[in-house]
N, CA, C and O atoms as a Maestro MAE file, in Angstrom:
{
 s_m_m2io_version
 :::
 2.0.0
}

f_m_ct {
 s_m_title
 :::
 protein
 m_atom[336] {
  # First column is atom index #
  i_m_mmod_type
  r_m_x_coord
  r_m_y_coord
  r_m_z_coord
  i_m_residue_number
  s_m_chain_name
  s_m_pdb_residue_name
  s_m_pdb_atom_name
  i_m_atomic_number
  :::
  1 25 90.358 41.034 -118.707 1 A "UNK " " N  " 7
  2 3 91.656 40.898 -119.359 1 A "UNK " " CA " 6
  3 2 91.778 41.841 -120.552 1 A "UNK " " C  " 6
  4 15 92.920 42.247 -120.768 1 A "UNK " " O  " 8
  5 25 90.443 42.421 -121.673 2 A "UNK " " N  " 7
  6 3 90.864 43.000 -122.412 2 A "UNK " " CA " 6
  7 2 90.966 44.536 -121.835 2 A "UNK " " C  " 6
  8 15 91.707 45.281 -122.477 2 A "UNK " " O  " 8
  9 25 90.367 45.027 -120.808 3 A "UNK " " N  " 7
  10 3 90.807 45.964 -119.901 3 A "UNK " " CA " 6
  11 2 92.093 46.291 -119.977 3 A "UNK " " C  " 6
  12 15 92.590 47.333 -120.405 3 A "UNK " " O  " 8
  13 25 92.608 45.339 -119.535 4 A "UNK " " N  " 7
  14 3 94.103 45.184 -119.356 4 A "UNK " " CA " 6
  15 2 95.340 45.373 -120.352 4 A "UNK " " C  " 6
  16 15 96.362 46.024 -120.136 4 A "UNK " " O  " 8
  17 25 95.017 44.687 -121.428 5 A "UNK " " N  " 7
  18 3 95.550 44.701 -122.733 5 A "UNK " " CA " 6
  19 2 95.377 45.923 -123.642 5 A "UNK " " C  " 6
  20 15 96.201 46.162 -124.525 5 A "UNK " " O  " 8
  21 25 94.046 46.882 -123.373 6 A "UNK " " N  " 7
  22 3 94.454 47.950 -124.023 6 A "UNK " " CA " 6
  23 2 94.492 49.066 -123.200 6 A "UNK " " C  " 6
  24 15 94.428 50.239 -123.568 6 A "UNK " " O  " 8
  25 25 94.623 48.559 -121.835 7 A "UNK " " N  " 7
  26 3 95.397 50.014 -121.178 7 A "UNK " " CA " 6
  27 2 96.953 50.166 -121.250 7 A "UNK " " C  " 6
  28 15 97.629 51.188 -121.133 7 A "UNK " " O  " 8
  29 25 97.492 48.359 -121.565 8 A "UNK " " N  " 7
  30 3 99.079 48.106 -121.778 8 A "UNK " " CA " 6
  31 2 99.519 48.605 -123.103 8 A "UNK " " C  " 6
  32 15 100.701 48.853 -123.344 8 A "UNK " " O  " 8
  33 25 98.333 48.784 -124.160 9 A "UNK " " N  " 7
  34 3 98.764 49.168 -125.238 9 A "UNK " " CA " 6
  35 2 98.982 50.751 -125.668 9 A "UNK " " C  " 6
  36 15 99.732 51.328 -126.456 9 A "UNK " " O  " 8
  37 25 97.893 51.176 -124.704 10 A "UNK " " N  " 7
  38 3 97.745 52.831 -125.026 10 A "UNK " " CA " 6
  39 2 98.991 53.099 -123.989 10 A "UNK " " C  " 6
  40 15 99.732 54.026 -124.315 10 A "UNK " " O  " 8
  41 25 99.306 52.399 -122.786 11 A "UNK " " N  " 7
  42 3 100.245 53.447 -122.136 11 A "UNK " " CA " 6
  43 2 101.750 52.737 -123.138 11 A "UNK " " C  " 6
  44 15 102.789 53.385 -123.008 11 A "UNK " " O  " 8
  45 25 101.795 51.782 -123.842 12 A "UNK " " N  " 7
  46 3 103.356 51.764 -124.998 12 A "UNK " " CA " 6
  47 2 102.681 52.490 -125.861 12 A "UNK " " C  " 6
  48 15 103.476 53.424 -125.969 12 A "UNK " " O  " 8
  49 25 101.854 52.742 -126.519 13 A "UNK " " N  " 7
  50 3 101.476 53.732 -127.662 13 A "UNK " " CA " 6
  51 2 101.988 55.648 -127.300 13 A "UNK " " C  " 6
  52 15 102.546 56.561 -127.908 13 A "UNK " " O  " 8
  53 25 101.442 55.441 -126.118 14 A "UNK " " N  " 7
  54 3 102.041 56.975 -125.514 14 A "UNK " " CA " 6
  55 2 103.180 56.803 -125.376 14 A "UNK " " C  " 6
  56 15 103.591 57.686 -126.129 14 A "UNK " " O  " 8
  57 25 104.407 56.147 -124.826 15 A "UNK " " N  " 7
  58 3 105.269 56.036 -124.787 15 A "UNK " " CA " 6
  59 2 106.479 56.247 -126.156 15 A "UNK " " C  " 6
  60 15 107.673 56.512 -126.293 15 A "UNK " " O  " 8
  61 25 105.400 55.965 -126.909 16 A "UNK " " N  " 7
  62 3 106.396 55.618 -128.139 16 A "UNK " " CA " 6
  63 2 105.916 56.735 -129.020 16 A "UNK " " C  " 6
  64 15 106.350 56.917 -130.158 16 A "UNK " " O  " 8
  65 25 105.149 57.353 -128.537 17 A "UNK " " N  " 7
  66 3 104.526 58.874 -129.438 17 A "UNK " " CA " 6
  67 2 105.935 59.907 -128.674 17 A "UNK " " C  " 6
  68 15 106.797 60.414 -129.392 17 A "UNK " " O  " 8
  69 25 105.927 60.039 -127.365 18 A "UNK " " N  " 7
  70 3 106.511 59.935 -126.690 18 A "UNK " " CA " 6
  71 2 107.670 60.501 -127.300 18 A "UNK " " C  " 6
  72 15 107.903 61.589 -127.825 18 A "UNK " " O  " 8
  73 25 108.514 59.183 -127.030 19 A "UNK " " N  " 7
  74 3 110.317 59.125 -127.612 19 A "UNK " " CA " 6
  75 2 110.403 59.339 -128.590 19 A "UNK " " C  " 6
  76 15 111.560 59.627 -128.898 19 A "UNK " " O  " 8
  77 25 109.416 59.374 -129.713 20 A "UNK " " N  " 7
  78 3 109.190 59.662 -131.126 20 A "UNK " " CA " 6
  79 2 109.213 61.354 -130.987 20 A "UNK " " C  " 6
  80 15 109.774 61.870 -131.953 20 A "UNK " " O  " 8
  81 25 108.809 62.136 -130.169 21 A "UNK " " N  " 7
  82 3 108.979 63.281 -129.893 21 A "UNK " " CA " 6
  83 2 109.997 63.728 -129.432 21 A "UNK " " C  " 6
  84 15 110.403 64.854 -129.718 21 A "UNK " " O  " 8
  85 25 110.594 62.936 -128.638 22 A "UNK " " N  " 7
  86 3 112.016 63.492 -128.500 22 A "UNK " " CA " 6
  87 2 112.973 63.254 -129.081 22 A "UNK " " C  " 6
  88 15 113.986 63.859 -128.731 22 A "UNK " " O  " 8
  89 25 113.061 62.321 -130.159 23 A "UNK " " N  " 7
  90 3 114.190 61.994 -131.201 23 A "UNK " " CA " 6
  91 2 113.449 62.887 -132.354 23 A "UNK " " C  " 6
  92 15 113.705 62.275 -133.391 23 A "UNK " " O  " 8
  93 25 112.783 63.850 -132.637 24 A "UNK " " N  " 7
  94 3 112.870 64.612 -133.167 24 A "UNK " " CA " 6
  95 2 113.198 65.992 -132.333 24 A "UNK " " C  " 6
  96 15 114.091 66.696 -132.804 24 A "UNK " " O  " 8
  97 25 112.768 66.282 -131.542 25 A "UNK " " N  " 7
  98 3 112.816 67.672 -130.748 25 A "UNK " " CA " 6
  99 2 114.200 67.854 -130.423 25 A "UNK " " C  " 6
  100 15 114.600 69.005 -130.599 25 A "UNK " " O  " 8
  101 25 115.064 67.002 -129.983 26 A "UNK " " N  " 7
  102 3 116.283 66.919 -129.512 26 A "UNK " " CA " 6
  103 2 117.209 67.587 -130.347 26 A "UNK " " C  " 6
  104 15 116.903 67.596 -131.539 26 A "UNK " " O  " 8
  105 25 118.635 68.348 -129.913 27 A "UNK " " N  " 7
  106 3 119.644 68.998 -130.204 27 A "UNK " " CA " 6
  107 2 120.254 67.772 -130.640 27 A "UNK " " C  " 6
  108 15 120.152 67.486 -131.833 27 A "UNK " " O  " 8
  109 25 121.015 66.827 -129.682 28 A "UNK " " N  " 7
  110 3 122.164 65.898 -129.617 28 A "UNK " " CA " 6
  111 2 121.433 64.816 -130.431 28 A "UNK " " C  " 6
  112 15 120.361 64.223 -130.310 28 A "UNK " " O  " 8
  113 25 122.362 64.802 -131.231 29 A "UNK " " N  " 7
  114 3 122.235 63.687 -132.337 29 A "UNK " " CA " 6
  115 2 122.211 61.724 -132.031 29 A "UNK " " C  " 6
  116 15 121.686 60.767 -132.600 29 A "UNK " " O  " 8
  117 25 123.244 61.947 -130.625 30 A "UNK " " N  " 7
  118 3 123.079 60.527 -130.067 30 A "UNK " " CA " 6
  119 2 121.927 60.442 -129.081 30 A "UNK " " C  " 6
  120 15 121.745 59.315 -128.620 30 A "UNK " " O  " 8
  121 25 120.935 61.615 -128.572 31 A "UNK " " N  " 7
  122 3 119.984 61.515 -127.977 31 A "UNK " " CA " 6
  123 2 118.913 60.894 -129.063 31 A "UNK " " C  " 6
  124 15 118.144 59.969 -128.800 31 A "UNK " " O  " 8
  125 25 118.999 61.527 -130.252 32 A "UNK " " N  " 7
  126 3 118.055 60.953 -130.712 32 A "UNK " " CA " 6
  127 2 118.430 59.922 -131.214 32 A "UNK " " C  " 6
  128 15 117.427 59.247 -131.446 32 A "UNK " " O  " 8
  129 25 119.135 59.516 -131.454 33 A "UNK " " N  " 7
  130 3 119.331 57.838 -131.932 33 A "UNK " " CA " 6
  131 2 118.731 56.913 -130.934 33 A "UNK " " C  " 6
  132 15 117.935 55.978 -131.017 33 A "UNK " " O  " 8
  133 25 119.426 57.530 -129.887 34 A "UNK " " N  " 7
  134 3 118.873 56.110 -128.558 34 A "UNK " " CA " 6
  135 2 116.965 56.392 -128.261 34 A "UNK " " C  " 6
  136 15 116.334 55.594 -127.568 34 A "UNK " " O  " 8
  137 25 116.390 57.442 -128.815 35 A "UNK " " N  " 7
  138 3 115.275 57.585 -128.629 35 A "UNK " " CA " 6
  139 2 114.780 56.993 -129.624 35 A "UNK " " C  " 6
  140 15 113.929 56.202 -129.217 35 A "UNK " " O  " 8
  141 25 114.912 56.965 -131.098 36 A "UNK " " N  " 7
  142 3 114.617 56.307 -131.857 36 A "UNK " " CA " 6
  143 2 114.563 54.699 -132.010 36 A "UNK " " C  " 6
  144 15 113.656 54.020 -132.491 36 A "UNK " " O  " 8
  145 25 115.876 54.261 -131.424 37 A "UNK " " N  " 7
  146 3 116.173 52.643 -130.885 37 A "UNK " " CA " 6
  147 2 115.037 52.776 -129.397 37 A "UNK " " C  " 6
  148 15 114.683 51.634 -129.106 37 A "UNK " " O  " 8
  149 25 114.631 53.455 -128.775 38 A "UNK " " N  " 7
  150 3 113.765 52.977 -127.772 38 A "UNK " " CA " 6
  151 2 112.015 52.995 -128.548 38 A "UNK " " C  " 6
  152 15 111.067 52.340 -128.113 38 A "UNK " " O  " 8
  153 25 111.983 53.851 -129.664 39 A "UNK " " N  " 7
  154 3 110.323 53.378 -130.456 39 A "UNK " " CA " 6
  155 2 110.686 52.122 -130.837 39 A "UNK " " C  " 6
  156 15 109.967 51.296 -130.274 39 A "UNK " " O  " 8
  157 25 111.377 51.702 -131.448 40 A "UNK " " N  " 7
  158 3 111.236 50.419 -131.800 40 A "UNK " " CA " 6
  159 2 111.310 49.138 -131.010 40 A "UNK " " C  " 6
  160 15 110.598 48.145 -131.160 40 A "UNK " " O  " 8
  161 25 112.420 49.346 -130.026 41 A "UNK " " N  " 7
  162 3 112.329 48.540 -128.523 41 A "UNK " " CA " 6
  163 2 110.709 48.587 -128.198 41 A "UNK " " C  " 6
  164 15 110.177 47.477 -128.165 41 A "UNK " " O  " 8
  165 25 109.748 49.873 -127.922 42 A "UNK " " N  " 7
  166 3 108.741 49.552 -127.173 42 A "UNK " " CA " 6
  167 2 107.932 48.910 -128.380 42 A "UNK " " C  " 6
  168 15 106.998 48.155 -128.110 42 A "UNK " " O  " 8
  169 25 108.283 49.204 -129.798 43 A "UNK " " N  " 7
  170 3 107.342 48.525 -130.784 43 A "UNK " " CA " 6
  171 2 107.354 47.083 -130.765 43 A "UNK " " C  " 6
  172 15 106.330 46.495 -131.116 43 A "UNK " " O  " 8
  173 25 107.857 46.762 -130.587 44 A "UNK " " N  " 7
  174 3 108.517 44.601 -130.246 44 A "UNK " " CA " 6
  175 2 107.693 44.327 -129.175 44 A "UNK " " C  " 6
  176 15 107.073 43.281 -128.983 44 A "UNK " " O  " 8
  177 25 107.721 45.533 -128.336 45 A "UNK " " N  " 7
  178 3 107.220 45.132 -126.759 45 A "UNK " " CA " 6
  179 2 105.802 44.809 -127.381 45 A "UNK " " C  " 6
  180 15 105.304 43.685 -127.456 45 A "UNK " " O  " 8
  181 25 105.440 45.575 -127.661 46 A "UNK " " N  " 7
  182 3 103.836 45.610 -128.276 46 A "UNK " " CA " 6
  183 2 103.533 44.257 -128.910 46 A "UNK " " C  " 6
  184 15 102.750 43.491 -128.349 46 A "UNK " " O  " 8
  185 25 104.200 43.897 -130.206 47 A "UNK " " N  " 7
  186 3 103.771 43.123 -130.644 47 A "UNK " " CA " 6
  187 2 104.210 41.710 -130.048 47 A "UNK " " C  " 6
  188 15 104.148 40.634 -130.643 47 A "UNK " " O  " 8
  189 25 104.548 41.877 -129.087 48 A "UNK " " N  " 7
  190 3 104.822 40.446 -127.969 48 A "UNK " " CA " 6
  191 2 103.170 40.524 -127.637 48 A "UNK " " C  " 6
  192 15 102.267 39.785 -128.028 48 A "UNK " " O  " 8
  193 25 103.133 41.661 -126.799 49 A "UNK " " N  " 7
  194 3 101.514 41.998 -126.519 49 A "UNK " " CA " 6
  195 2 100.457 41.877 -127.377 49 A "UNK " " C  " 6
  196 15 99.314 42.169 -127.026 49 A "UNK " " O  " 8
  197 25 100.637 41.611 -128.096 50 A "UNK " " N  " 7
  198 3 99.829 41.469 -129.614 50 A "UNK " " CA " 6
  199 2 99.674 40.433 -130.268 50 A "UNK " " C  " 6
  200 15 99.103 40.422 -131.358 50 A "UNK " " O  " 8
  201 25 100.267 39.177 -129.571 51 A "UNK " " N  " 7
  202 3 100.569 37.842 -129.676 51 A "UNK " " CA " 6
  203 2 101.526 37.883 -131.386 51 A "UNK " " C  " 6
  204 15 101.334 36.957 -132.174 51 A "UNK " " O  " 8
  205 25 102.160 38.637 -131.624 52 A "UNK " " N  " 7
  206 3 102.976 38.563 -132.888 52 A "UNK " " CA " 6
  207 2 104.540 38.264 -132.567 52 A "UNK " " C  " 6
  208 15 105.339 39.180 -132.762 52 A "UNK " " O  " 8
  209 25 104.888 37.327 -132.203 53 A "UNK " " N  " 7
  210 3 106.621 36.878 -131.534 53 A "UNK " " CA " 6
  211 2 107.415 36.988 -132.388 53 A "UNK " " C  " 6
  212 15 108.551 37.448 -132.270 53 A "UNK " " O  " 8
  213 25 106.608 36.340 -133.904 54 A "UNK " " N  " 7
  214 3 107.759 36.759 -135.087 54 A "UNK " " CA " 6
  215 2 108.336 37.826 -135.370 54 A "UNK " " C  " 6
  216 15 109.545 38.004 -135.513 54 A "UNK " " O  " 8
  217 25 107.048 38.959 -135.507 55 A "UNK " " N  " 7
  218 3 107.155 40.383 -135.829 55 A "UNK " " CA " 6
  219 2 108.429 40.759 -134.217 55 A "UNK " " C  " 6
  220 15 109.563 41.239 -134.226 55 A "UNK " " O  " 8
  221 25 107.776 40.396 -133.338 56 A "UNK " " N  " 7
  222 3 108.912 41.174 -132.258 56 A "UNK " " CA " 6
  223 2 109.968 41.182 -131.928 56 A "UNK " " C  " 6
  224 15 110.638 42.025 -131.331 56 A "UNK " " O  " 8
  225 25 110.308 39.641 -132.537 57 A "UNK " " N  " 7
  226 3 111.751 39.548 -132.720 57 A "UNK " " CA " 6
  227 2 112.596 39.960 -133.817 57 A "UNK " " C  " 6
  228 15 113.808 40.007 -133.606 57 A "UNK " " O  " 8
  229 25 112.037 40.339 -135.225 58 A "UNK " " N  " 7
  230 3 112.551 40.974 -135.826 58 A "UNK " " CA " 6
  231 2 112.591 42.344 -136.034 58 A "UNK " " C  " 6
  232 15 113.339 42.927 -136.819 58 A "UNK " " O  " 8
  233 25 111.362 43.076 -134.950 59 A "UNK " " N  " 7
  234 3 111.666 44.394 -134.917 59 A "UNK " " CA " 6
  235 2 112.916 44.606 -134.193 59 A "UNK " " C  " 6
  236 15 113.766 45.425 -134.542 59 A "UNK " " O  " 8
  237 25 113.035 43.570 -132.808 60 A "UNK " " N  " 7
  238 3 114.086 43.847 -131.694 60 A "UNK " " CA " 6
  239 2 115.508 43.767 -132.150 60 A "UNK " " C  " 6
  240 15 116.540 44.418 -131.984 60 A "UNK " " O  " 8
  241 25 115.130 42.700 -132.792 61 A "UNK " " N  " 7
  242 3 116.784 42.170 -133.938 61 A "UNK " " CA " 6
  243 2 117.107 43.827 -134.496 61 A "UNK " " C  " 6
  244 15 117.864 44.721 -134.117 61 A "UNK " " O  " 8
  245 25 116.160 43.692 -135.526 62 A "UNK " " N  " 7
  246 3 116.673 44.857 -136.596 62 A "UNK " " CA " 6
  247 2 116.687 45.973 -136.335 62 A "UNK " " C  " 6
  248 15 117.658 46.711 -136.167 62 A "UNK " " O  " 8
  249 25 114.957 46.320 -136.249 63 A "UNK " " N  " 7
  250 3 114.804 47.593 -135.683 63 A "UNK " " CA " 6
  251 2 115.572 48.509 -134.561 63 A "UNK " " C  " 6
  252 15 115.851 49.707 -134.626 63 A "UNK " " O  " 8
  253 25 115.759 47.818 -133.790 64 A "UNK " " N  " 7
  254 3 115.852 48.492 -132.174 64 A "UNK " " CA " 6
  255 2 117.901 48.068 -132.093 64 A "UNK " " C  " 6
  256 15 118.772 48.888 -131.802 64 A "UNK " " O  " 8
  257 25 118.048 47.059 -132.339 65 A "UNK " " N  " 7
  258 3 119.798 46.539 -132.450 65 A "UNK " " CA " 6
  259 2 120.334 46.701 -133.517 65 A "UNK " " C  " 6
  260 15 121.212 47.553 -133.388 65 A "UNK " " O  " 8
  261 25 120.270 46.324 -134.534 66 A "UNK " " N  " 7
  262 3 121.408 46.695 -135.901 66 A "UNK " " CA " 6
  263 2 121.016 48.151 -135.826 66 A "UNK " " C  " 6
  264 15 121.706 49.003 -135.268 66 A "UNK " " O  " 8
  265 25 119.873 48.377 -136.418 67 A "UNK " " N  " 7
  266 3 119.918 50.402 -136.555 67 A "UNK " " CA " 6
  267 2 120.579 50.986 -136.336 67 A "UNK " " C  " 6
  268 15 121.307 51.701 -137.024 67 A "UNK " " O  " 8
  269 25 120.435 50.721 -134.638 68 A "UNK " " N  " 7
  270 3 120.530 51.877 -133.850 68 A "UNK " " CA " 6
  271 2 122.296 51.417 -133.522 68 A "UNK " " C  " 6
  272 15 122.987 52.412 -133.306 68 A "UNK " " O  " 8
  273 25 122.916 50.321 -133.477 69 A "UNK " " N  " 7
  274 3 124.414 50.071 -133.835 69 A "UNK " " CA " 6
  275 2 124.880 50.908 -135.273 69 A "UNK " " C  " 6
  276 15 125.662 51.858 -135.309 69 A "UNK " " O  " 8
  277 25 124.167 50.273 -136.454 70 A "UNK " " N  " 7
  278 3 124.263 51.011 -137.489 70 A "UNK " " CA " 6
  279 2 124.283 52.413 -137.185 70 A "UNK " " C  " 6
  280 15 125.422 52.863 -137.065 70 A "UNK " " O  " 8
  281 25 123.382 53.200 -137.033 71 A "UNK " " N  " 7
  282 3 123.327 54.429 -136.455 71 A "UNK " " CA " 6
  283 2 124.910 55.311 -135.787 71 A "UNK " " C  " 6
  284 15 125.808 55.990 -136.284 71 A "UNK " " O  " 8
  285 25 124.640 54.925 -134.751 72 A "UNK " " N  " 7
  286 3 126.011 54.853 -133.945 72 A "UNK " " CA " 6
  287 2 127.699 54.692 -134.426 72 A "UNK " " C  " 6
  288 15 128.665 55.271 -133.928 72 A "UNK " " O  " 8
  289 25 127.686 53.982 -135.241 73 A "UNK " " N  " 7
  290 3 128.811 52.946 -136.360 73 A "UNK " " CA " 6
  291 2 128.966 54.356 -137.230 73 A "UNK " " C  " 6
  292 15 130.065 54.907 -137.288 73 A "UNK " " O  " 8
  293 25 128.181 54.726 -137.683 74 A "UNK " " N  " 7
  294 3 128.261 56.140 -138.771 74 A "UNK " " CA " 6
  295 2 128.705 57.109 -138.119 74 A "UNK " " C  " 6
  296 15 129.667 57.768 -138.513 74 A "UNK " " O  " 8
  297 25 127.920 57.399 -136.757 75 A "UNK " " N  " 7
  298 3 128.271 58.816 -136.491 75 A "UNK " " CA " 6
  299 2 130.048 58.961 -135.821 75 A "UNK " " C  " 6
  300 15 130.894 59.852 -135.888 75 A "UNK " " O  " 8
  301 25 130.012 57.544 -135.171 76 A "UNK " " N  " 7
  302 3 131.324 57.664 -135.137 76 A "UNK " " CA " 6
  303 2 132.751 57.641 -136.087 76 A "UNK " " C  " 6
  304 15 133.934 57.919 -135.891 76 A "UNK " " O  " 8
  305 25 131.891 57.120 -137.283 77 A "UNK " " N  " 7
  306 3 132.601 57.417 -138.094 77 A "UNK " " CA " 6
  307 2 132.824 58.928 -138.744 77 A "UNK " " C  " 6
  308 15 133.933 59.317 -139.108 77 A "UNK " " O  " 8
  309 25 131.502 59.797 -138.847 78 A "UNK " " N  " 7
  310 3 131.675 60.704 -139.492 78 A "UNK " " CA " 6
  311 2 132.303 61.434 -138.452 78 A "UNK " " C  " 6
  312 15 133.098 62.243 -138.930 78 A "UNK " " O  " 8
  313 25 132.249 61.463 -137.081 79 A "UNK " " N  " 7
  314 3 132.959 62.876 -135.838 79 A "UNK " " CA " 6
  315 2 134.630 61.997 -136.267 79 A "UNK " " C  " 6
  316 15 135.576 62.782 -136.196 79 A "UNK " " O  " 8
  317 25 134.870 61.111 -136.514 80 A "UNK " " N  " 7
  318 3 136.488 60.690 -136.491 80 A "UNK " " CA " 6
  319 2 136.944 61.594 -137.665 80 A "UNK " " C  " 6
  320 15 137.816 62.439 -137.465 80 A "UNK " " O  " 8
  321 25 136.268 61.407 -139.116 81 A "UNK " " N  " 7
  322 3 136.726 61.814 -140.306 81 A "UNK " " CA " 6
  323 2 137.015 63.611 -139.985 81 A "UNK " " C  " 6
  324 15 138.098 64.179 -140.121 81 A "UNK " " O  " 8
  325 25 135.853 64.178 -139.584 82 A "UNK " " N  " 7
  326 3 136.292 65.602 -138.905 82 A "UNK " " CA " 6
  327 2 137.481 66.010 -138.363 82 A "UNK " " C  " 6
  328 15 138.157 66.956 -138.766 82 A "UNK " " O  " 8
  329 25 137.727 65.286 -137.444 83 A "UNK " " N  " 7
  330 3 139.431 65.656 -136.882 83 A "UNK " " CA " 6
  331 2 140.192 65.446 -137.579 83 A "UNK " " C  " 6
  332 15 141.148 66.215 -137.475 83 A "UNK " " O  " 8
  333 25 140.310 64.413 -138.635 84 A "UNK " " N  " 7
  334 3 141.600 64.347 -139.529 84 A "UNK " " CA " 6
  335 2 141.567 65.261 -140.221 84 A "UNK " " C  " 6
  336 15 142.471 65.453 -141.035 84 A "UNK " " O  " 8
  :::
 }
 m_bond[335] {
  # First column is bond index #
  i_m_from
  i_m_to
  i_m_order
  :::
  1 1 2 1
  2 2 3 1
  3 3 4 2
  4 3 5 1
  5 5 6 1
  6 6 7 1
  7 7 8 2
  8 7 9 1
  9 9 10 1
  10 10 11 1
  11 11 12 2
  12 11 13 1
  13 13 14 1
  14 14 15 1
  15 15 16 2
  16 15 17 1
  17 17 18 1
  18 18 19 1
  19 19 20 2
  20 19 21 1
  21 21 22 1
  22 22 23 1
  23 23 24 2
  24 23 25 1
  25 25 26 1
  26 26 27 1
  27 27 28 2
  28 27 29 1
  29 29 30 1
  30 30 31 1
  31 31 32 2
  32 31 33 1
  33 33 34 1
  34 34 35 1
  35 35 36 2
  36 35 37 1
  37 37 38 1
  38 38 39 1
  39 39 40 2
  40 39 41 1
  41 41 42 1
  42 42 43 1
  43 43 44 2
  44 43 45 1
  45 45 46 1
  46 46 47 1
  47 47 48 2
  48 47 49 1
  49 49 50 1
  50 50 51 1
  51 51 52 2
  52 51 53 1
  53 53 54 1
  54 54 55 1
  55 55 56 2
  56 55 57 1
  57 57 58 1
  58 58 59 1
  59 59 60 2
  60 59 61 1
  61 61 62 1
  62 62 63 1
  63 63 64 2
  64 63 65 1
  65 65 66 1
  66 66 67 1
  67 67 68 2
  68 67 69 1
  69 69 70 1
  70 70 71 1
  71 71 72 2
  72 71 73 1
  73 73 74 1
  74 74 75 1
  75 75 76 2
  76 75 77 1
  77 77 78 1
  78 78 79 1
  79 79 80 2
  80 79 81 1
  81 81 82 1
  82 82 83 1
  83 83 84 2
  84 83 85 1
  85 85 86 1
  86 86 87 1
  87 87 88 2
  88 87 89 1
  89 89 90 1
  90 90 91 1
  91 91 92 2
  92 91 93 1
  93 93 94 1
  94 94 95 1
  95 95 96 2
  96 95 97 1
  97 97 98 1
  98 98 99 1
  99 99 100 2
  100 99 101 1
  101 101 102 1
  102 102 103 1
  103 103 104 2
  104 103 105 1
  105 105 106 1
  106 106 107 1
  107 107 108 2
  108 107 109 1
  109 109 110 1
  110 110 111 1
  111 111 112 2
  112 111 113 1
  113 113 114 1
  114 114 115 1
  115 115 116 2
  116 115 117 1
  117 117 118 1
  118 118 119 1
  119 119 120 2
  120 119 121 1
  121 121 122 1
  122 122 123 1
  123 123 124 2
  124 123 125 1
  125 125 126 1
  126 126 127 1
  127 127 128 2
  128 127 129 1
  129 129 130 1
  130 130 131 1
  131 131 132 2
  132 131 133 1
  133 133 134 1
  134 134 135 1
  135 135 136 2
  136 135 137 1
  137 137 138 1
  138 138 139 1
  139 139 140 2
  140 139 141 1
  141 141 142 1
  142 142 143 1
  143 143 144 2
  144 143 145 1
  145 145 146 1
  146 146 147 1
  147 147 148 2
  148 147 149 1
  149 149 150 1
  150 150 151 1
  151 151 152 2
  152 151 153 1
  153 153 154 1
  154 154 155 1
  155 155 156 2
  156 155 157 1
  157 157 158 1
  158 158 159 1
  159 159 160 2
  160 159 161 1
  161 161 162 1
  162 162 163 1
  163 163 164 2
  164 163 165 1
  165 165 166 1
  166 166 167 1
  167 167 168 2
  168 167 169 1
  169 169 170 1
  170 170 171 1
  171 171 172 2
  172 171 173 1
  173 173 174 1
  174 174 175 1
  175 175 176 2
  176 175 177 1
  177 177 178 1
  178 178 179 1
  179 179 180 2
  180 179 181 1
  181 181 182 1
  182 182 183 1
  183 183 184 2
  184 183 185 1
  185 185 186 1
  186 186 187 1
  187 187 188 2
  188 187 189 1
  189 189 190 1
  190 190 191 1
  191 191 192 2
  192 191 193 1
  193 193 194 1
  194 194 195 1
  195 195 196 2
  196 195 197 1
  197 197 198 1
  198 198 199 1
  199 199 200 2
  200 199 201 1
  201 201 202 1
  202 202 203 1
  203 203 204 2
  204 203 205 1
  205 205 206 1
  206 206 207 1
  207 207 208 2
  208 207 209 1
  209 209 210 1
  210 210 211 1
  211 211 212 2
  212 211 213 1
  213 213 214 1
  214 214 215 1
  215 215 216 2
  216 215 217 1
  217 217 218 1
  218 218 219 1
  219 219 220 2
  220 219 221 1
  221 221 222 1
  222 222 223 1
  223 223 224 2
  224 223 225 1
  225 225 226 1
  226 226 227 1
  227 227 228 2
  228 227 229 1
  229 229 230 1
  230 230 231 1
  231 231 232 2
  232 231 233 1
  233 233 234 1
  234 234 235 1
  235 235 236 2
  236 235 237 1
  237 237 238 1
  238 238 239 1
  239 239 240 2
  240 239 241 1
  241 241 242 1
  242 242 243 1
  243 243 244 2
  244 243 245 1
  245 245 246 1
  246 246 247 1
  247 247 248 2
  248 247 249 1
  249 249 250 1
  250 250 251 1
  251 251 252 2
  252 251 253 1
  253 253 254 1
  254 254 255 1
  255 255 256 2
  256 255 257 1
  257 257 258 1
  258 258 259 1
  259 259 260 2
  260 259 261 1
  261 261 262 1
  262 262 263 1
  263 263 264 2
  264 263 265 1
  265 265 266 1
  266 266 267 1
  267 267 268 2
  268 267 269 1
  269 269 270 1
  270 270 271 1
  271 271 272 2
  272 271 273 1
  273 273 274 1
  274 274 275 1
  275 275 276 2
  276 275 277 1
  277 277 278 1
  278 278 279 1
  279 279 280 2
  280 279 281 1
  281 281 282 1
  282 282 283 1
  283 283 284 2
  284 283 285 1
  285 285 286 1
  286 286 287 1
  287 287 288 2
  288 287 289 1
  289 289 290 1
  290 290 291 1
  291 291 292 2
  292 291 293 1
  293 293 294 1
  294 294 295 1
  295 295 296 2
  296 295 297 1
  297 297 298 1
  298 298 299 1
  299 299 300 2
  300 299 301 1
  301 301 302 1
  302 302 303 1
  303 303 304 2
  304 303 305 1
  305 305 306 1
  306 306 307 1
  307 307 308 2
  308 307 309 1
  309 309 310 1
  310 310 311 1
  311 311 312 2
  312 311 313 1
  313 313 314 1
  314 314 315 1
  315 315 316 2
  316 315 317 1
  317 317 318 1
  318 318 319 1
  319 319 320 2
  320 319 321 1
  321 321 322 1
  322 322 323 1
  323 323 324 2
  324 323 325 1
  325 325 326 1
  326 326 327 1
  327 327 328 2
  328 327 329 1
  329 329 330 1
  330 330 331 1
  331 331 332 2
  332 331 333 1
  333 333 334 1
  334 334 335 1
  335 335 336 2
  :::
 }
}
């Protein structure tokens, strides 16, 4: 079983090195947002895996949903203010 548990961890650890690479590498600004909301999505995942439920639900809450809404909420605000 611990076999198991840290091959589940290294392949979300790569994963999240990963999308962490492409929300920086990326041109499009909403690419990287949703890449950034997916490190933190797989970070929750982890700490489910990690027996931490508290931590994962408040990464998933905050981290991975308000942010990345927050996130989103701005940029559409700032491309609206442009056209006027």
């Amino acid at each position: 079983m611990n076999e198991l548990m840290l091959a589940i961890c290294l392949l979300f650890s790569a994963a999240m090195i990963g999308a962490a690479f492409v929300a920086i590498q990326v041109q499009q600004i909403s690419i990287a947002i949703l890449s950034a909301g997916l490190v933190s999505l797989l970070a929750s995942v982890m700490f489910l895996f990690l027996a931490a439920p508290d931590v994962a639900m408040t990464e998933a809450a905050i981290g991975s949903g308000l942010t990345t809404f927050l996130f989103f909420f701005v940029l559409g605000r700032v491309r609206g203010e442009k056209n006027d």
